[in-house]
C-alpha positions as CSV (number, residue, x, y, z in Angstrom):
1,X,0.0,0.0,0.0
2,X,3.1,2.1,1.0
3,X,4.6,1.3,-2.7
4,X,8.0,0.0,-0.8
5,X,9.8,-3.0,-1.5
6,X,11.7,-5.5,-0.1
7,X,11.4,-7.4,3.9
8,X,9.3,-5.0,6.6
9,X,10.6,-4.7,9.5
10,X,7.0,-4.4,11.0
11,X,7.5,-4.5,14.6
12,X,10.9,-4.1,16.5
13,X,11.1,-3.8,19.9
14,X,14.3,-4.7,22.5
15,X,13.7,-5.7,26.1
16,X,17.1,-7.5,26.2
17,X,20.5,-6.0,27.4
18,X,21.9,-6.6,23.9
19,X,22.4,-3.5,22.0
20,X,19.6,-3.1,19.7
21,X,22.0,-2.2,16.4
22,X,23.5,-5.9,17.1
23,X,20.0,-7.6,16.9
24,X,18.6,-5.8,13.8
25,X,22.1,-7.4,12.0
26,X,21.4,-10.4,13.5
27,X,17.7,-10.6,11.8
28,X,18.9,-9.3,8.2
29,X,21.5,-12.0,8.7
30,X,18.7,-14.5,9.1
31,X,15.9,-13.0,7.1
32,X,18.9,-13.0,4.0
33,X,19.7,-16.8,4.9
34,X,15.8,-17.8,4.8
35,X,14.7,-15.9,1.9
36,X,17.6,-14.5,0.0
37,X,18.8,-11.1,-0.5
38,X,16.2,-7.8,-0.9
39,X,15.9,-4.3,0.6
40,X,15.0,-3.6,3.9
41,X,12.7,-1.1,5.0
42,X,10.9,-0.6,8.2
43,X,8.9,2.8,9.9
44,X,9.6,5.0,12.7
45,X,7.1,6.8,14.5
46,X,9.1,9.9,16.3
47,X,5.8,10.1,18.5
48,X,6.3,7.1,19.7
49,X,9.7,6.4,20.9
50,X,11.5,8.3,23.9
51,X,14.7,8.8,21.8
52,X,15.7,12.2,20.6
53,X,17.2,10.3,17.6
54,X,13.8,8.6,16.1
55,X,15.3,5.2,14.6
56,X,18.8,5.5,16.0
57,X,19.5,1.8,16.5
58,X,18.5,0.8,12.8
59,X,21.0,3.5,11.6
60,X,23.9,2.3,13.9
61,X,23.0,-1.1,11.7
62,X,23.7,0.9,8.7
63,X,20.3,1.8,7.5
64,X,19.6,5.5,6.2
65,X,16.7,7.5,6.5
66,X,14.4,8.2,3.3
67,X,12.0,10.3,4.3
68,X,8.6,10.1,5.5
69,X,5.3,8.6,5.4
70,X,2.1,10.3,5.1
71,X,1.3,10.0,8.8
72,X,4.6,11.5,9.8
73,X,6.7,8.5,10.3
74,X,10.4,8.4,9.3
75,X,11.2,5.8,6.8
76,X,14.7,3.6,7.0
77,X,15.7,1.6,4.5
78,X,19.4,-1.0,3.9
79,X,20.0,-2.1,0.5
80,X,20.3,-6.1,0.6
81,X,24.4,-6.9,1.0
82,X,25.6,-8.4,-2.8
């Protein structure tokens, strides 16, 4: 509906001591294994998240913002790894 392609990353969310940036790698890693290489893309709503830095995990993965959704949220996207 949103016109992007590639794997969402619908729902993130870390409750673990592990540093969040690690985990997201951890899932492309996996999600790359399972159903071979594609873009990633995934939402941010600045609303709701305490950080001053909306989406500041997925860009210590190496994701880059790419604007923003109707609504207001910030949209991250990776290009797949060759």
């Amino acid at each position: 509906m949103d016109g992007q392609t590639g794997y969402s990353c619908a729902i993130f969310r870390n409750e673990s001591p592990r540093r969040s940036s690690d985990i997201i790698l951890e899932a492309e890693e996996l999600a790359f294994e399972k159903w071979g290489p594609n873009r990633l893309y995934t939402y941010v709503d600045p609303r709701q998240v305490k950080s001053r830095n909306p989406g500041y995990c997925f860009l210590c993965a190496g994701w880059v913002r790419a604007g923003f959704s109707k609504g207001g949220k910030l949209l991250l996207v990776k290009d797949s790894r060759p």
